[in-house]
N, CA, C and O of each residue as an XYZ file, in Angstrom:
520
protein
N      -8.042    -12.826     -2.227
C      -7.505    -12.731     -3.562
C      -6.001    -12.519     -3.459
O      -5.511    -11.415     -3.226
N      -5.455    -13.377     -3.600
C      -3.698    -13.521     -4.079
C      -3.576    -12.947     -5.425
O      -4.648    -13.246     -5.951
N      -2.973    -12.380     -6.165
C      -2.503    -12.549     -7.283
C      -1.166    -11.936     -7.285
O      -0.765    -11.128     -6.446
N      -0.229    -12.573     -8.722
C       1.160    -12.062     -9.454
C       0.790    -11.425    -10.402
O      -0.236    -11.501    -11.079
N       2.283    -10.310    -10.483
C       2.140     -9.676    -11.963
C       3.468     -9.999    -12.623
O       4.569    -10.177    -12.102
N       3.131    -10.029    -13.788
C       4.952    -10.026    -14.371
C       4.733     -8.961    -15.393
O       3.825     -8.776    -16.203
N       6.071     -8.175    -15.056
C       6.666     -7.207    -16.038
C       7.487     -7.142    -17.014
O       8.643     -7.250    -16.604
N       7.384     -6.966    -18.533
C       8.892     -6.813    -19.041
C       9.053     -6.052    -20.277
O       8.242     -5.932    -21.196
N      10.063     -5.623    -20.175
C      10.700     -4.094    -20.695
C      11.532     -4.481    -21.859
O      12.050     -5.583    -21.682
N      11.800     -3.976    -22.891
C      12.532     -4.202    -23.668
C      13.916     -3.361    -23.717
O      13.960     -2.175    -24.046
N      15.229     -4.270    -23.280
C      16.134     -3.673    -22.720
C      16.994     -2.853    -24.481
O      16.645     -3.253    -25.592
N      17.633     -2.190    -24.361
C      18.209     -2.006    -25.753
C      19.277     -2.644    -26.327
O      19.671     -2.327    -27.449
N      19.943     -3.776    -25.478
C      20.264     -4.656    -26.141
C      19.023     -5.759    -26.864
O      19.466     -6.590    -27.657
N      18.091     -5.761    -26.697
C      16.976     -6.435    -27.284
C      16.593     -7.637    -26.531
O      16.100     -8.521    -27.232
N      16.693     -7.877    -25.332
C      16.582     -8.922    -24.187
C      15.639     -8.566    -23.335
O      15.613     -7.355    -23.116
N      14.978     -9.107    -22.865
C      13.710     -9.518    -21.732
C      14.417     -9.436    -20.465
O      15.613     -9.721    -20.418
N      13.744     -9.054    -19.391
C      14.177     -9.504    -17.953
C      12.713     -9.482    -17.601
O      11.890     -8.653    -17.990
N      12.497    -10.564    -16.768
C      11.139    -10.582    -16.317
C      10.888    -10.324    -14.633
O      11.744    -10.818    -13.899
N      10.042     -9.764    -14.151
C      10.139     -9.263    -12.886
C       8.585     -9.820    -12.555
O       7.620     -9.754    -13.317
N       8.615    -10.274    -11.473
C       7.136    -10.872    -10.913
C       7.184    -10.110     -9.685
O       8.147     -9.838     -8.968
N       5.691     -9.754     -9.557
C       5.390     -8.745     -8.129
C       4.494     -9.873     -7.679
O       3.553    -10.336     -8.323
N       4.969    -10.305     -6.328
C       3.478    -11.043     -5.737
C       2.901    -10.005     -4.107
O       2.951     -8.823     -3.766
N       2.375    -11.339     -3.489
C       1.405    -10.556     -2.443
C       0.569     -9.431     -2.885
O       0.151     -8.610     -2.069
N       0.338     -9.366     -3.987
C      -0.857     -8.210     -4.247
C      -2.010     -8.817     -3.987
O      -2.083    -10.032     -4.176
N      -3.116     -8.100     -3.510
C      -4.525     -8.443     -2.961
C      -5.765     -7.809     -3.371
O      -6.787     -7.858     -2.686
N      -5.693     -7.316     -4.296
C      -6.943     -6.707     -4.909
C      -6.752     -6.224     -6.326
O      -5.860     -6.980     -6.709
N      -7.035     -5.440     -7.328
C      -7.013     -5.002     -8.779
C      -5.965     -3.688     -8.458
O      -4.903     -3.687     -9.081
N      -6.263     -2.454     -7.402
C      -5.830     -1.644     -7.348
C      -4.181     -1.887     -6.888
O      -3.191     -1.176     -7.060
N      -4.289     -2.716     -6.477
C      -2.487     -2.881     -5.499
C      -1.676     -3.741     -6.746
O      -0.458     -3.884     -6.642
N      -2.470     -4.357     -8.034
C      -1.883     -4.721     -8.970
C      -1.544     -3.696     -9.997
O      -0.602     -3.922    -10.757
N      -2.179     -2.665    -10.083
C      -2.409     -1.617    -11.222
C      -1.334     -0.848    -10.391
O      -0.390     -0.392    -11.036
N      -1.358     -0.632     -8.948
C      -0.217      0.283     -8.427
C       1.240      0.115     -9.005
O       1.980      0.921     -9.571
N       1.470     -1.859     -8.500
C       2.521     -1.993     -8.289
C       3.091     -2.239     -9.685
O       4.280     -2.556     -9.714
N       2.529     -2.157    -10.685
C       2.697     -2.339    -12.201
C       3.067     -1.081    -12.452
O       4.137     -0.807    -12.997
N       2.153     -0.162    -12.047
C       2.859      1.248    -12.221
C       4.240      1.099    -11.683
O       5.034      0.573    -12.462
N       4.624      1.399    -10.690
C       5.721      1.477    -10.063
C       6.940      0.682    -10.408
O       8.135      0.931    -10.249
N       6.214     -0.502    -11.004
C       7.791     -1.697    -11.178
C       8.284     -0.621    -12.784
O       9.429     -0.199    -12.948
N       7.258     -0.403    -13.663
C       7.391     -0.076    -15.114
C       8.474      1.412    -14.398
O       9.629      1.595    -14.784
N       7.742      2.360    -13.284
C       9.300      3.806    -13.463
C      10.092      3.009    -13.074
O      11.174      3.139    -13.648
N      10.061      2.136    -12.268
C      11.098      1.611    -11.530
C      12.442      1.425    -12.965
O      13.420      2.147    -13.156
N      11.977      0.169    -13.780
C      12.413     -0.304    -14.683
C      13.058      1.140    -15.603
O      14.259      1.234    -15.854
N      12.044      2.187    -16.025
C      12.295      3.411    -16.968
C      13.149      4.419    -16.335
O      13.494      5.492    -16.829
N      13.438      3.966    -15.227
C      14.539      5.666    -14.411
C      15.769      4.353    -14.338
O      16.886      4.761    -14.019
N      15.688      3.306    -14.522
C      17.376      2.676    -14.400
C      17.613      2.734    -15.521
O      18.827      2.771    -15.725
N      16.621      2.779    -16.963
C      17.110      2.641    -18.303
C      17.826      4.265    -18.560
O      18.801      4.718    -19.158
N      16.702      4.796    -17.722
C      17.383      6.299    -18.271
C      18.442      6.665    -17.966
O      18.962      7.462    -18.747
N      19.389      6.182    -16.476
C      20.127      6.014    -15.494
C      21.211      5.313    -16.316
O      22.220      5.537    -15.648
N      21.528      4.705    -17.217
C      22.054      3.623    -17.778
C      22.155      2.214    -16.914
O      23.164      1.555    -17.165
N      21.523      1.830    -16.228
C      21.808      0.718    -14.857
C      21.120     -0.481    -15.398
O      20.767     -1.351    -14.601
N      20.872     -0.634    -16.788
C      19.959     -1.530    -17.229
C      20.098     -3.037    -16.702
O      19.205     -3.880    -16.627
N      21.494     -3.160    -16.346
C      22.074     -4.550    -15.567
C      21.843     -4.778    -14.503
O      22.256     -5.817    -13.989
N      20.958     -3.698    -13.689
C      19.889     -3.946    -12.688
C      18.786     -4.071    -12.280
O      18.235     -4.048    -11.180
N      18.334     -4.295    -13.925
C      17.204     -5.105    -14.298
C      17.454     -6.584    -13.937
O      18.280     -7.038    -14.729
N      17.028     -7.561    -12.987
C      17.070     -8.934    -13.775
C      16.233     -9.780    -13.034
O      15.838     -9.540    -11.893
N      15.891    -11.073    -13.901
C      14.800    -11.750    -13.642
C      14.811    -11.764    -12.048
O      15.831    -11.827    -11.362
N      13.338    -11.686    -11.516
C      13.456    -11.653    -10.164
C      11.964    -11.841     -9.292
O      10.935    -11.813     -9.967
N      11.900    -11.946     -8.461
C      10.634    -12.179     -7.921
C      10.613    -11.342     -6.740
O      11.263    -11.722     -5.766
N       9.675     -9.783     -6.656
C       9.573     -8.512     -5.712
C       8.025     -8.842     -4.971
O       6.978     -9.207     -5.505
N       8.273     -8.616     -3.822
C       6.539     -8.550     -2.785
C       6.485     -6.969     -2.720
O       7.150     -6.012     -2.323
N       5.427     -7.240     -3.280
C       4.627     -5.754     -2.800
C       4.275     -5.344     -1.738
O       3.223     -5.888     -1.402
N       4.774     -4.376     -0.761
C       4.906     -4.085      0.646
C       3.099     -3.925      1.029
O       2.608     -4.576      1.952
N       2.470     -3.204      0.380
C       1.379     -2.669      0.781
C       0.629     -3.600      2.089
O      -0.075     -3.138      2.986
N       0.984     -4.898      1.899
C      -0.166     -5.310      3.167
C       0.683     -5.344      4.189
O       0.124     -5.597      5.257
N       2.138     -5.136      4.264
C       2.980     -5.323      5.591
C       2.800     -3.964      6.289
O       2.711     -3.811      7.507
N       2.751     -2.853      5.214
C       2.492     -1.470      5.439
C       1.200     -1.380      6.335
O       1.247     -1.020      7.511
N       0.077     -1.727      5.703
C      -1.043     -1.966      6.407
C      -1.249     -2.383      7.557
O      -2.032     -1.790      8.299
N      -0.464     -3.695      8.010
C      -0.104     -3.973      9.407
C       0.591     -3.435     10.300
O       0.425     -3.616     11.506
N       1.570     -2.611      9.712
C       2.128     -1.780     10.575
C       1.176     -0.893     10.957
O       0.680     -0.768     12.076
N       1.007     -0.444     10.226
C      -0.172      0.920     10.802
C      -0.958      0.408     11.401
O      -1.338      1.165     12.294
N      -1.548     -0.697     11.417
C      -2.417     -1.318     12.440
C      -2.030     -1.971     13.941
O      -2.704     -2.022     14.970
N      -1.069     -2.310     13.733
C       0.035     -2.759     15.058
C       0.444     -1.269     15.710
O       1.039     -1.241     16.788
N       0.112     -0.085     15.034
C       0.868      0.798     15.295
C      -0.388      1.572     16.435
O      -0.292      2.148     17.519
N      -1.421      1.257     15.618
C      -2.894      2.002     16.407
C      -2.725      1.455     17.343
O      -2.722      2.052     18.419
N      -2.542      0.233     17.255
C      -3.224     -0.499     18.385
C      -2.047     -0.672     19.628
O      -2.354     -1.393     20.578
N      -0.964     -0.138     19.619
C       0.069     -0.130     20.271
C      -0.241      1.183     20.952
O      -0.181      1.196     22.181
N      -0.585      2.360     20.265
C      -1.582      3.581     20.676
C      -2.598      3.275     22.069
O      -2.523      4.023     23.044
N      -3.287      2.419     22.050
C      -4.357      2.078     22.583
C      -5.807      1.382     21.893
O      -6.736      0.830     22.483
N      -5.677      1.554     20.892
C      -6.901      1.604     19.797
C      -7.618      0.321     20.135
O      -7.001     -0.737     20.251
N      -9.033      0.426     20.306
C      -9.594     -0.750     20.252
C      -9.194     -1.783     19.005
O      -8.907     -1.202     17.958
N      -9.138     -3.260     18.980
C      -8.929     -3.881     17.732
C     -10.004     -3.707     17.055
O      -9.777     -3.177     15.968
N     -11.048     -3.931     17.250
C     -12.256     -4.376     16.195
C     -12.800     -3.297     15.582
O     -13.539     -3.297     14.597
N     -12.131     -1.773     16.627
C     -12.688     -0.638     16.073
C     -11.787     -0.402     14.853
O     -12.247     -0.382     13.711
N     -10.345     -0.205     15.166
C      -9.328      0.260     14.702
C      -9.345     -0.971     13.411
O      -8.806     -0.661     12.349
N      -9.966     -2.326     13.548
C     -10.115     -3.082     12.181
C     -10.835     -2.598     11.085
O     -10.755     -2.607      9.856
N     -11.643     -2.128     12.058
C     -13.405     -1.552     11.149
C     -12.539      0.174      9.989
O     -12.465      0.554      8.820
N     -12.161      0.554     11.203
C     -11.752      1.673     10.390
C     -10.836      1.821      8.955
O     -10.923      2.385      7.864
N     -10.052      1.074      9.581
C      -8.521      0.884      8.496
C      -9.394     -0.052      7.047
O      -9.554      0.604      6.018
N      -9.846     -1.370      7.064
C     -10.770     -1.876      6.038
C     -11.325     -1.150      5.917
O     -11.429     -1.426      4.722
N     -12.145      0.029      6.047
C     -13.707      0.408      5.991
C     -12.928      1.537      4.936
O     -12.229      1.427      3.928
N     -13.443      2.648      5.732
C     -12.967      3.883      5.295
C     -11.763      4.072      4.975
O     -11.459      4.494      3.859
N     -10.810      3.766      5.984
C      -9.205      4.522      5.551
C      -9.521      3.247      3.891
O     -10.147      3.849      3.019
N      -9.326      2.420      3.671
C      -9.247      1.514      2.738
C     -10.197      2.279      1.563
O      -9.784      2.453      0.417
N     -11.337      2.644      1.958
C     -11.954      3.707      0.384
C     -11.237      4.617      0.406
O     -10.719      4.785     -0.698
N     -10.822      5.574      1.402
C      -9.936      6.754      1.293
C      -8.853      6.511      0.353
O      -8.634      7.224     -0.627
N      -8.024      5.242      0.756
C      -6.761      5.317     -0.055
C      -7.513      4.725     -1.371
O      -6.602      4.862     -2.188
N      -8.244      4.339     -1.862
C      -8.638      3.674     -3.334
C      -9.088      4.925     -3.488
O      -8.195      5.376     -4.206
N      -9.768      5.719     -3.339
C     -10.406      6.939     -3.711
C      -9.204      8.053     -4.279
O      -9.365      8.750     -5.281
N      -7.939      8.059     -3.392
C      -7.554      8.949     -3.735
C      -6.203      8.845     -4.511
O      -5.259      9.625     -4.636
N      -6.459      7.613     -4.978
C      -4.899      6.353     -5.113
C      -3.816      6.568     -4.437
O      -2.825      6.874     -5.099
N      -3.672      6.468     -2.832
C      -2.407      6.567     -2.050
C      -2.354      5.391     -1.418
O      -3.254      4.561     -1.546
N      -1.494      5.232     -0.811
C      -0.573      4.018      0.026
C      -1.308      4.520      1.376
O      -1.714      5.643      1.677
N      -1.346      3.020      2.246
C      -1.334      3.273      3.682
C      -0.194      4.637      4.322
O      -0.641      5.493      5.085
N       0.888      4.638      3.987
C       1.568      5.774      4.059
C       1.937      6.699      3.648
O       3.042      7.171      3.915
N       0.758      7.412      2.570
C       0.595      9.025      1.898
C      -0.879      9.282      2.433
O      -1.614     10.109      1.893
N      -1.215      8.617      3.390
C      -2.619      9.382      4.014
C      -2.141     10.577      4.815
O      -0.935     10.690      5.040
N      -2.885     11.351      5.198
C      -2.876     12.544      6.442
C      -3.211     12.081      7.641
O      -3.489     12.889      8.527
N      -3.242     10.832      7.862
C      -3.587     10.263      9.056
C      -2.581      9.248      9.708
O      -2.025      8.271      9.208
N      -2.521      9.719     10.841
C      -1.015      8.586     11.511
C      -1.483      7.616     12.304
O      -2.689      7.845     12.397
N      -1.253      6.788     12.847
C      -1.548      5.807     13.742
C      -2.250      6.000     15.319
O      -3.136      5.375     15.902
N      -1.560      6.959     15.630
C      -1.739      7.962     16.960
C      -2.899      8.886     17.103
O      -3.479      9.139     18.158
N      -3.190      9.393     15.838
C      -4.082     10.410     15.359
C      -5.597      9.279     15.041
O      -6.687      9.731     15.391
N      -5.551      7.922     14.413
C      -6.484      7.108     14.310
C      -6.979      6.566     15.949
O      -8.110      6.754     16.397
N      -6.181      6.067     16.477
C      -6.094      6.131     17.924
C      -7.198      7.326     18.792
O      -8.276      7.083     19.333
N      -6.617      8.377     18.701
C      -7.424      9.588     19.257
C      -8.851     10.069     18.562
O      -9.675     10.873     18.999
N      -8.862      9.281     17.297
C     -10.444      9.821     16.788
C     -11.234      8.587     17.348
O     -12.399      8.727     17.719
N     -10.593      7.381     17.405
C     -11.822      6.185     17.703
C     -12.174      5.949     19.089
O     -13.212      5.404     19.464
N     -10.734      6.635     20.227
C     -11.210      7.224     21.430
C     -12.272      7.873     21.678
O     -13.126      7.514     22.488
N     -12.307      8.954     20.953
C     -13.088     10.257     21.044
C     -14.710      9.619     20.788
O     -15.760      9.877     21.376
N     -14.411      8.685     19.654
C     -15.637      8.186     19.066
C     -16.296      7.171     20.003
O     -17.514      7.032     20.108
N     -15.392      6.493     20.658
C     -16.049      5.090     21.724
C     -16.395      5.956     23.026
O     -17.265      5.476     23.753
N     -15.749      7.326     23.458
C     -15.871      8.016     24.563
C     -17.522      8.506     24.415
O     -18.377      8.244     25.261
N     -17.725      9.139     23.372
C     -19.054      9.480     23.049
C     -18.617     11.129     22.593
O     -19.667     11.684     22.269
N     -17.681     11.896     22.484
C     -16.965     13.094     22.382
C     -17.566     13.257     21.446
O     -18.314     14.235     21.430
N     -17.499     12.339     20.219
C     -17.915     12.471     18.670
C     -18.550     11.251     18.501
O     -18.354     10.220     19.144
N     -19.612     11.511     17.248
C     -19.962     10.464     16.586
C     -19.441     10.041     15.610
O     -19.019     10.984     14.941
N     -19.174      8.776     15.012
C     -18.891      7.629     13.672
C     -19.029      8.426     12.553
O     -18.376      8.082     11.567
N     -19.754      9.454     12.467
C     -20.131     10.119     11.008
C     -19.383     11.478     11.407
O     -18.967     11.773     10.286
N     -18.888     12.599     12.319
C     -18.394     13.095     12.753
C     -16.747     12.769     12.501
O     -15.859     13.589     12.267
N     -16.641     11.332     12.625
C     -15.076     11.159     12.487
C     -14.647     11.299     11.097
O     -13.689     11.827     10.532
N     -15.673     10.652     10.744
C     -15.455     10.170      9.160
C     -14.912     11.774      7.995
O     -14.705     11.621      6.792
């Protein structure tokens, strides 16, 4: 699932600027980044910077974010298919569950690394990590 969003604000000179977010990939990363473009837009109006509003076309970081943290495990040591399973699986309900970004979890790359160790070692079990 690809989708765009477009945003637009009514400036107080009475003019449109339209802002398109792409690379979003699911409902939640559209509802995020809609949030975010709208303060974005409401702290420059409040700011007086309204002339840094303008038509424009913004990518939503979230899946580059995602890869990092995954390039990041796995630069750790992390198995791929484990460290795939995890990040889609769980970390991915975690952050919809608790509406955060790949980078407002409590969990670092290094730290994902050392639980799926622990978990492939036999230290802990899959439900244990979780």
């Amino acid at each position: 699932m690809e989708e765009d969003a477009g945003k637009l604000l009514h400036t107080d000179g009475g003019s449109y600027s339209q802002v398109k977010i792409k690379n979003l990939n699911s409902f939640s990363s559209v509802s995020r980044a809609i949030d975010y473009e709208i303060s974005r837009q409401v702290l420059l109006h409040s700011q007086g910077q309204v002339d840094q509003i303008v038509q424009e076309t913004r990518l939503w970081e979230e899946g580059a974010q995602i890869a990092e943290f995954f390039d990041a495990t796995i630069a750790a040591g992390a198995d791929v298919k484990l460290a795939t399973n995890w990040i889609m699986g769980d970390i991915a309900a975690c952050m919809k569950n608790e509406k955060v970004t790949i980078n407002e979890i409590k969990l670092t790359p290094q730290e994902l690394w050392e639980l799926i160790a622990s978990i492939k070692d036999g230290t802990i079990s899959g439900n244990i990590g979780r």
